[in-house]
ZAMARGU-4260 file (C-alpha; in steps of 0.2 Angstrom, whole numbers, plus 5000, padded with zeros to 4 digits):
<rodrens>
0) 5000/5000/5000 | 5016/5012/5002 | 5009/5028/5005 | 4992/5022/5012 | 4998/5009/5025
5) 4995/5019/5038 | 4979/5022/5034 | 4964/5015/5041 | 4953/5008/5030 | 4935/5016/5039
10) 4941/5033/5036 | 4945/5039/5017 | 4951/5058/5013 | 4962/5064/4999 | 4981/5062/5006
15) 4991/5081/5009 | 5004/5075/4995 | 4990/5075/4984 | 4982/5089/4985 | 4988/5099/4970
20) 4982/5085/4957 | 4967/5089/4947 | 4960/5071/4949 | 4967/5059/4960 | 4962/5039/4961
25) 4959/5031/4977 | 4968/5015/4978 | 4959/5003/4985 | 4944/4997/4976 | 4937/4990/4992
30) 4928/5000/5002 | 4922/4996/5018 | 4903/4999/5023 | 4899/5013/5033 | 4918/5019/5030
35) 4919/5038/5033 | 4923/5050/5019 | 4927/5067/5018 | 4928/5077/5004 | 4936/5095/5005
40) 4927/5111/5001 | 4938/5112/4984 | 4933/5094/4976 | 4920/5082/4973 | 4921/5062/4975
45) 4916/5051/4960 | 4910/5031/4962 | 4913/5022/4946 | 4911/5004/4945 | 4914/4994/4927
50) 4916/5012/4918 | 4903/5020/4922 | 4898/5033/4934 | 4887/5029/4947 | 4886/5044/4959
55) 4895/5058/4966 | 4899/5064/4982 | 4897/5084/4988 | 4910/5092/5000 | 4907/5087/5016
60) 4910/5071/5027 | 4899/5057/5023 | 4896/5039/5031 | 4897/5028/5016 | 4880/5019/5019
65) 4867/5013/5006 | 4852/5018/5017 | 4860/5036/5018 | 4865/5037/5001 | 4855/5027/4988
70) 4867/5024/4971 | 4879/5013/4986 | 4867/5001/4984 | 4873/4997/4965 | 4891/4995/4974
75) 4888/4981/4986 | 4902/4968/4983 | 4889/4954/4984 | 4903/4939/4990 | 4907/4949/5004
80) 4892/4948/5011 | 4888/4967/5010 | 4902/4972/5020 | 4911/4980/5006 | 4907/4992/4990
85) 4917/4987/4975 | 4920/5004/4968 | 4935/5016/4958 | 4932/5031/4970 | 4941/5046/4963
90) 4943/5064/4971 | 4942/5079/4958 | 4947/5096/4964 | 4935/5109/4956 | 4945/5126/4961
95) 4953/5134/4948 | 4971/5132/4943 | 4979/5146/4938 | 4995/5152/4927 | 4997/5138/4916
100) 5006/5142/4901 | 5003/5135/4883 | 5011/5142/4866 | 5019/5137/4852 | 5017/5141/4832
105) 4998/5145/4825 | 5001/5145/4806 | 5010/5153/4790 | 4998/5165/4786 | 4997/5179/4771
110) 4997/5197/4777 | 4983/5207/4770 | 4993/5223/4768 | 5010/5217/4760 | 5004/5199/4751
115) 5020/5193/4760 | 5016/5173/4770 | 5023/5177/4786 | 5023/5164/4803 | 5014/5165/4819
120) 5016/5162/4837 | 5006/5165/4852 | 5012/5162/4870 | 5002/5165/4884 | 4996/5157/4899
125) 4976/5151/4905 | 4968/5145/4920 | 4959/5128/4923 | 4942/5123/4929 | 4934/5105/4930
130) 4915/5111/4927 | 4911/5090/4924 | 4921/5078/4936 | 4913/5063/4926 | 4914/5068/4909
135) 4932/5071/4913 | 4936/5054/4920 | 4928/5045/4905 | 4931/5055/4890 | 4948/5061/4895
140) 4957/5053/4909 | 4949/5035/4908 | 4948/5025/4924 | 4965/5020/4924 | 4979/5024/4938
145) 4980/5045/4934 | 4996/5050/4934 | 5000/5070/4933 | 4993/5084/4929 | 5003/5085/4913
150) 4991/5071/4905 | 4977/5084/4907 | 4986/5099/4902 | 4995/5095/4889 | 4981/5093/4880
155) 4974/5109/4885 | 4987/5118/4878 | 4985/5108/4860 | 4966/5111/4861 | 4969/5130/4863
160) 4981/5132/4849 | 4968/5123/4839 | 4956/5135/4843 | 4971/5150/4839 | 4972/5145/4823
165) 4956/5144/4819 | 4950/5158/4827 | 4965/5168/4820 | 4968/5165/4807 | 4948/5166/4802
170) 4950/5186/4807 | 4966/5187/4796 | 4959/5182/4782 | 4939/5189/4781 | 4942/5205/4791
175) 4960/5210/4780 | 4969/5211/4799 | 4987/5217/4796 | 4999/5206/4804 | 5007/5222/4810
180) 5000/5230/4827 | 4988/5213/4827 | 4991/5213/4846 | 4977/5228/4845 | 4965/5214/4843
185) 4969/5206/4859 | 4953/5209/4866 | 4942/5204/4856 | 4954/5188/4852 | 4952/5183/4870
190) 4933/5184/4872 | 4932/5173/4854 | 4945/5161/4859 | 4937/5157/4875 | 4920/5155/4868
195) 4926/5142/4854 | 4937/5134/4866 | 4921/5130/4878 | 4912/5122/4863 | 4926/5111/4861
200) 4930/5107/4881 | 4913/5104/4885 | 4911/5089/4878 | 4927/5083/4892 | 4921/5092/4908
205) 4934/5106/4907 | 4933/5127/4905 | 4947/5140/4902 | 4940/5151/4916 | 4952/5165/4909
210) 4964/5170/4897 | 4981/5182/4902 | 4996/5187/4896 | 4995/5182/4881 | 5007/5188/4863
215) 5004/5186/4844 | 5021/5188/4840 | 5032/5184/4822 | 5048/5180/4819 | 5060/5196/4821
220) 5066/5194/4803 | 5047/5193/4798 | 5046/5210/4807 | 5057/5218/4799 | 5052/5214/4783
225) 5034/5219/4784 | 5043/5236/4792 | 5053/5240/4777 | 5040/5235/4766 | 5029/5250/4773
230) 5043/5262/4774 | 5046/5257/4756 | 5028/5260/4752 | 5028/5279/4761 | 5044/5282/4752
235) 5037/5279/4737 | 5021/5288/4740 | 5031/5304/4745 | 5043/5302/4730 | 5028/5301/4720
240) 5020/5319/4728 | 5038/5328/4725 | 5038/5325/4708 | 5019/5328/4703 | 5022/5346/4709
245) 5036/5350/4701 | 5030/5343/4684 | 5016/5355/4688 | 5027/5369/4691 | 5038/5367/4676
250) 5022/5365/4665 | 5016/5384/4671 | 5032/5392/4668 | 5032/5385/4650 | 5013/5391/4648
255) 5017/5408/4655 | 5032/5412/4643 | 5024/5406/4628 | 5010/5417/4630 | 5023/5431/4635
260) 5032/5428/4620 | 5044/5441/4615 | 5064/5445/4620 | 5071/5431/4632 | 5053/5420/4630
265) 5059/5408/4619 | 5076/5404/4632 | 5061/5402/4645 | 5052/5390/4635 | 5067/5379/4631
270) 5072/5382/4651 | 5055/5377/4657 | 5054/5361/4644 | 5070/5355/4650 | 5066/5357/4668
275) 5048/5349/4662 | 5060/5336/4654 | 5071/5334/4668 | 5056/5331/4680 | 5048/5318/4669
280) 5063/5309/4669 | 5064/5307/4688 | 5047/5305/4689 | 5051/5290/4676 | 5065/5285/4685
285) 5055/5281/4702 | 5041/5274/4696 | 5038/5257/4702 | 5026/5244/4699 | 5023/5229/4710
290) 5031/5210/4703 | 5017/5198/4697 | 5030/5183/4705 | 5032/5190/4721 | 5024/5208/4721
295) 5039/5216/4728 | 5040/5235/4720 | 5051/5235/4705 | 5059/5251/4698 | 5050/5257/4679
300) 5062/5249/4665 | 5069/5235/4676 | 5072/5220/4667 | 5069/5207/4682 | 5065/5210/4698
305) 5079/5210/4712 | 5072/5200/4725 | 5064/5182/4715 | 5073/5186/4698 | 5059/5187/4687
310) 5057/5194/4671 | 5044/5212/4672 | 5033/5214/4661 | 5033/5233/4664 | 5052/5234/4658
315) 5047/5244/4646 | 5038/5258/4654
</rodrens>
């Protein structure tokens, strides 16, 4: 019995050791009649017999008795002569368990602003709360010897990231979020996750009572990327103001001298088409259109683009 040798069969209570397990299995599967049984503020007993539930026990202390408590009578080991209940008796504590962490990668994804498939990751940590002891021993734990938390747990964290990709990756896509500044959506990715995750916990007796701490977050090369890519994009946006303002400058001097005319118009009108000229040429020179391959921007009259190689259509503009 290690552990349990010095306990007395006619009292039962969860042992100190134990305390932190989310389930914990008695170990004798004889129990005697009119045995005393206390259950903490914080758990609830569960009988099982040949799989399947047969009654639970509220906090409290108890006297194991079929005349007190009806669903002992389906327990009765019969070859004893009723002295015993043959019985998987497990304790599961129903507080919440808090700061549990989960994470790992949610999916390559295509941001909406730049085209660009950039990866995810979220990392973060939930708390646990057993809202069905039964449906968590049969569909999840199984009534075999229960070992550590980790079996419960572990496949939490798996569940959630399930959900996260989903979820995410849902929003991403429909609603064009950029990957950039996604941690604004935080919010509202909490409350969503946590009500697709109880469709999917339900089913095993478990909730996440809460979400906290945490990140979307992408590779810090991914970053970068997607940072120079809008830098790229204002640059070219201002470049493109410049020039448009000077061409229309150079065009009004030209319109003026003309209808001038006389001494020194025509050096005006040659001074204000070669400025016109110059202008268009630089306008030329930036312009940039994006690659069909890879839809980075590619100078006007570039042959290939510099990043994937291929050959621009637009070469000759």
């Amino acid at each position: 019995m290690g552990l349990f040798s010095n306990l007395r069969r006619e009292f039962i209570v969860r042992p100190d050791a134990y305390k932190a397990s989310i389930v914990f299995k008695w170990p004798d599967t004889n129990i005697r009649n009119r045995t005393q049984l206390t259950v903490e503020q914080d758990e609830l007993a569960v009988f099982f017999r040949d799989g399947k539930v047969n009654g639970v026990i509220q906090p409290g202390v108890s006297t194991l008795d079929s005349s007190e408590i009806p669903f002992l009578g389906n327990l009765v080991d019969a070859a004893t002569g009723g002295k015993f209940f043959k019985t998987e008796l497990y304790f599961v504590s129903t507080r919440e368990f808090a700061n549990l962490p989960f994470g790992g990668m949610v999916d390559n994804v295509v941001d909406p602003e730049t085209g660009l498939a950039i990866g995810l990751r979220v990392f973060g940590d939930y708390s646990l709360k057993v809202v069905g002891p039964d449906r968590l021993i049969v569909n999840l734990v199984g009534t075999q010897n229960f070992q550590s938390n980790d079996q419960i747990t572990d496949w939490m964290r798996d569940q959630l990231l399930k959900v996260f990709r989903t979820d995410v990756v849902t929003h991403i896509t429909n609603e064009r979020w950029p990957i950039l500044g996604i941690a604004s959506q935080n919010a509202q990715i909490e409350q969503e996750t946590l009500a697709a995750a109880a469709k999917v916990l339900d089913p095993y007796g478990i909730s996440v009572a809460r979400m906290g701490n945490f990140v979307i977050s992408i590779k810090p090369e991914d970053e970068e990327t997607l940072k120079k890519y809008r830098r790229d994009v204002q640059y070219t946006k201002l470049a493109g103001s410049f020039q448009g303002a000077a061409a229309g400058e150079a065009m009004e001097g030209i319109g003026e001298g003309a209808a001038k005319g006389g001494e020194g118009s025509a050096p005006a009108v040659v001074a204000g088409m070669g400025l016109a000229g110059a202008v268009f040429s630089a306008a030329n020179a930036t312009r940039t259109a994006p690659c069909p391959k890879c839809g980075t921007q590619v100078a006007a009259g570039a042959k290939f683009c510099p990043s994937c190689g291929a050959e621009q259509p637009h070469a000759a503009l």
